[in-house]
Each structure stands twice: as C-alpha cells, then as structure tokens.
C-alpha positions in Angstrom: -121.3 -129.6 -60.1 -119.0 -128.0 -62.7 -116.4 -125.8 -60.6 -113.9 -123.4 -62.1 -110.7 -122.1 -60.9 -109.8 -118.4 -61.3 -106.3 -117.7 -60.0 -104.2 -114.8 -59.7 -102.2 -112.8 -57.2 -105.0 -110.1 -57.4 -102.3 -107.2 -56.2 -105.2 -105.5 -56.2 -107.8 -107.1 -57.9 -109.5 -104.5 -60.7 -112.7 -104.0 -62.4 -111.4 -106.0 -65.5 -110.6 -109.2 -63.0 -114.0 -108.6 -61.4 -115.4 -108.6 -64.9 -114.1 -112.3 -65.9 -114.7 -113.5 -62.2 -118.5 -112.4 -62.6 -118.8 -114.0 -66.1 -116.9 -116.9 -65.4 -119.7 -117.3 -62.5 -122.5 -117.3 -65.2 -120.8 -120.3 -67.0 -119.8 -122.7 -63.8 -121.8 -123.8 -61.1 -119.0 -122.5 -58.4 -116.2 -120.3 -59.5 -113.0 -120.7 -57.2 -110.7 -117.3 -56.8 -107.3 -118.8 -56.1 -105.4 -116.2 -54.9 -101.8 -117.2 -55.7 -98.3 -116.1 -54.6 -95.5 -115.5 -57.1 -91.9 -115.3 -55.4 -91.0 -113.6 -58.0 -92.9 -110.8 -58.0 -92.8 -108.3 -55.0 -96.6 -107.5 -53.3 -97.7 -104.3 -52.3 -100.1 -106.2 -50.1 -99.9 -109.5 -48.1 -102.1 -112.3 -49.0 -104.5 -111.9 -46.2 -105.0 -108.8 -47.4 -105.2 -109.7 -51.3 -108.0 -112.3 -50.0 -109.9 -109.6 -48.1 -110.0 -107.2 -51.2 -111.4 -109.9 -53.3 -113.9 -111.2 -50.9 -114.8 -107.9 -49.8 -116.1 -107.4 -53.8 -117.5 -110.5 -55.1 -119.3 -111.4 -51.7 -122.4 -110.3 -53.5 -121.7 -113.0 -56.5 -123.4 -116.1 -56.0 -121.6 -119.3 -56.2 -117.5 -117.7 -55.5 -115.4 -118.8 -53.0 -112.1 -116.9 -52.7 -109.0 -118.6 -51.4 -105.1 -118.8 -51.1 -104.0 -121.0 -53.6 -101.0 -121.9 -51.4 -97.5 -123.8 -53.0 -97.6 -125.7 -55.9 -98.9 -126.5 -59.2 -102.0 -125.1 -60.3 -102.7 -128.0 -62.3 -102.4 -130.3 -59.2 -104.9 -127.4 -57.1 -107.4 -127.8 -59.4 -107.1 -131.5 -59.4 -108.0 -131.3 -55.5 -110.4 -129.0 -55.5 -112.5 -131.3 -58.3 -112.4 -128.1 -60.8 -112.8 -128.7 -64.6 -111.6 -125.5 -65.3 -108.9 -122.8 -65.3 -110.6 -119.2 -66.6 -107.8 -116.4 -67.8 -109.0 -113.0 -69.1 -106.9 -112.4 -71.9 -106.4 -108.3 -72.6 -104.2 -109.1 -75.8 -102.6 -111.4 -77.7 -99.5 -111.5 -75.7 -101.2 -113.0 -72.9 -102.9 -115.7 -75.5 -99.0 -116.4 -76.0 -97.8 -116.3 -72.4 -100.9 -118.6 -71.2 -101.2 -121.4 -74.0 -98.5 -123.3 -72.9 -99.3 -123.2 -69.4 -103.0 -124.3 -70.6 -101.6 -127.5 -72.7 -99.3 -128.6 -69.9 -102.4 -128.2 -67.1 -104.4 -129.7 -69.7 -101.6 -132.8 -70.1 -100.8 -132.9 -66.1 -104.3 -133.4 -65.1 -106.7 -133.0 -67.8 -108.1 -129.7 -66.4 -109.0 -127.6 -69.7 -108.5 -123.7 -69.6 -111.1 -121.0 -71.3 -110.4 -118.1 -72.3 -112.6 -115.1 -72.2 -111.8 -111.6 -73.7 -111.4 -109.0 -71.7 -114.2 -105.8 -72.2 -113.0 -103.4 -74.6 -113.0 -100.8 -72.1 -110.8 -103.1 -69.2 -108.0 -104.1 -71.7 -105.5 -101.7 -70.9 -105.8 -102.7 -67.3 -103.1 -104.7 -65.0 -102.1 -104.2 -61.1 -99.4 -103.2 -61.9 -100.1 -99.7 -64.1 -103.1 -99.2 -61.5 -100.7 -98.9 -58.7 -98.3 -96.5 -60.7 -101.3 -94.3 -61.5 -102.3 -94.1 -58.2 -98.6 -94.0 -56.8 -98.1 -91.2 -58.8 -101.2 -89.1 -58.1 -103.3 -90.2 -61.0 -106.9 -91.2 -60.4 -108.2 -94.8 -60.7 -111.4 -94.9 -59.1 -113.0 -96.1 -62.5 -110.8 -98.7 -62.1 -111.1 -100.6 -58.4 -113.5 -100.9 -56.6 -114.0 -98.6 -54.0 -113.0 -100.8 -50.7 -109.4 -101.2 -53.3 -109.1 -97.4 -54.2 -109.4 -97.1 -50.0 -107.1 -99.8 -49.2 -104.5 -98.1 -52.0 -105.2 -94.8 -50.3 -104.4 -95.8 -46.8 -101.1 -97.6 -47.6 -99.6 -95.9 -50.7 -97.3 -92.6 -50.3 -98.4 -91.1 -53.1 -96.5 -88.0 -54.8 -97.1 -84.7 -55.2 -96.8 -83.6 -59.0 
C-alpha cells in the first residue's frame, strides 16, 4: 500500500487544502491528514476541533484518515506510520523556498520523499490566516471553507461591524 502523509495545523482547513488532500488521494492508496500543533503559532481552535473540521469534510474521500500528529518530528511520524510520502501544496515560490529544506532533511532522516503539487490558480491566494481576518473583519469567505468551517467560524468569531 503506498500511504501519504498530509500535515498541517488546518486552523481552519480551506478549499485550497481540501483541493491537495483530494488529489493527493488520487495518487496514494491512503492519504493520512496529520493535523499538527505548532507552539508557535497561536490557534483559534483546539485540535479536537481542527480534527473535527477536517473529518467532517473529507469523510466523503475514500482512502483519508485524519489524525493528530502529536510531538515530534514529522520525518520520524511518517516513519511509524509506514508513509512514503509527505504532500505540500505550494501557492508560490516562497513556500517552494520555506519547504525544500525541510523536504531534503525528511528525505536524509528517514528516506520519506515529499511531492509537491501546485495549488489551483484560483486557491493560491489562500492561507488560514487571511481567511480568518476576512471573516474577523466582516468580509465573506464562504467560497472559501467549506460550509461546516464558515459555521464553526461564525459561532466562535466576534466579528466587527464596518
């Protein structure tokens, strides 16, 4: 069986993730969403929730199985869960900068290659993070989330009044 790993913190997940995931799921035999925690980064939602979200969309995908990542390296998760492969979307080439090293040094730690796919033309301006300042901010992004997201950022952002 050739699996595939597809992590990311998912805060929420968006259209343009859901578009890798689902063609990732076309080229592996099981695609695995690892849904990671960064302690850097600050969440708008917990990672029960973050796993919900993405279950709650790509439950109708065949062969994904969404899942805390938990601690540690991602080369090492992938090593234990008997993946081949780390997918990244890239939007630009900034992220083909930011993820190349990290590919090489997964690639050198374990021997787990990474594959790239572009993101769609019309997803490449997307990220979490502008998604939740549209919204915050009154903006609509239903074209962007899936509907179960756009409810889950209704019910637990304050958004503003222009």
């Amino acid at each position: 069986m050739r699996r595939a790993v597809c992590p990311g913190s998912f805060d929420p997940i968006h259209n343009g993730h859901l578009e890798v995931i689902a063609r990732a799921a076309n080229q592996f035999d099981e695609v695995v969403v690892a849904v990671s925690t960064n302690y850097a980064k600050r969440y708008r939602f917990s990672i029960d929730e973050r796993i919900e979200m993405a279950r709650r969309t790509l439950g109708a995908i065949s062969g994904i199985i969404v899942e805390p990542m938990g601690e540690g390296l991602l080369a090492e998760y992938c090593r234990q869960r008997g993946a081949s492969a780390i997918v990244k979307g890239l939007r630009s080439s900034s992220d083909f900068d930011y993820e190349l090293p990290m590919a090489i040094m997964n690639r050198q730690l374990t021997g787990v290659e990474t594959v790239f796919l572009p993101a769609e033309a019309h997803y490449v301006h997307l990220s979490s993070t502008l998604i939740k300042e549209v919204h915050d901010l009154g903006g609509d992004v239903s074209e962007f989330v899936p509907r179960s997201v756009l409810a889950r950022l209704d019910a637990t952002t304050p958004r503003r009044s222009p």
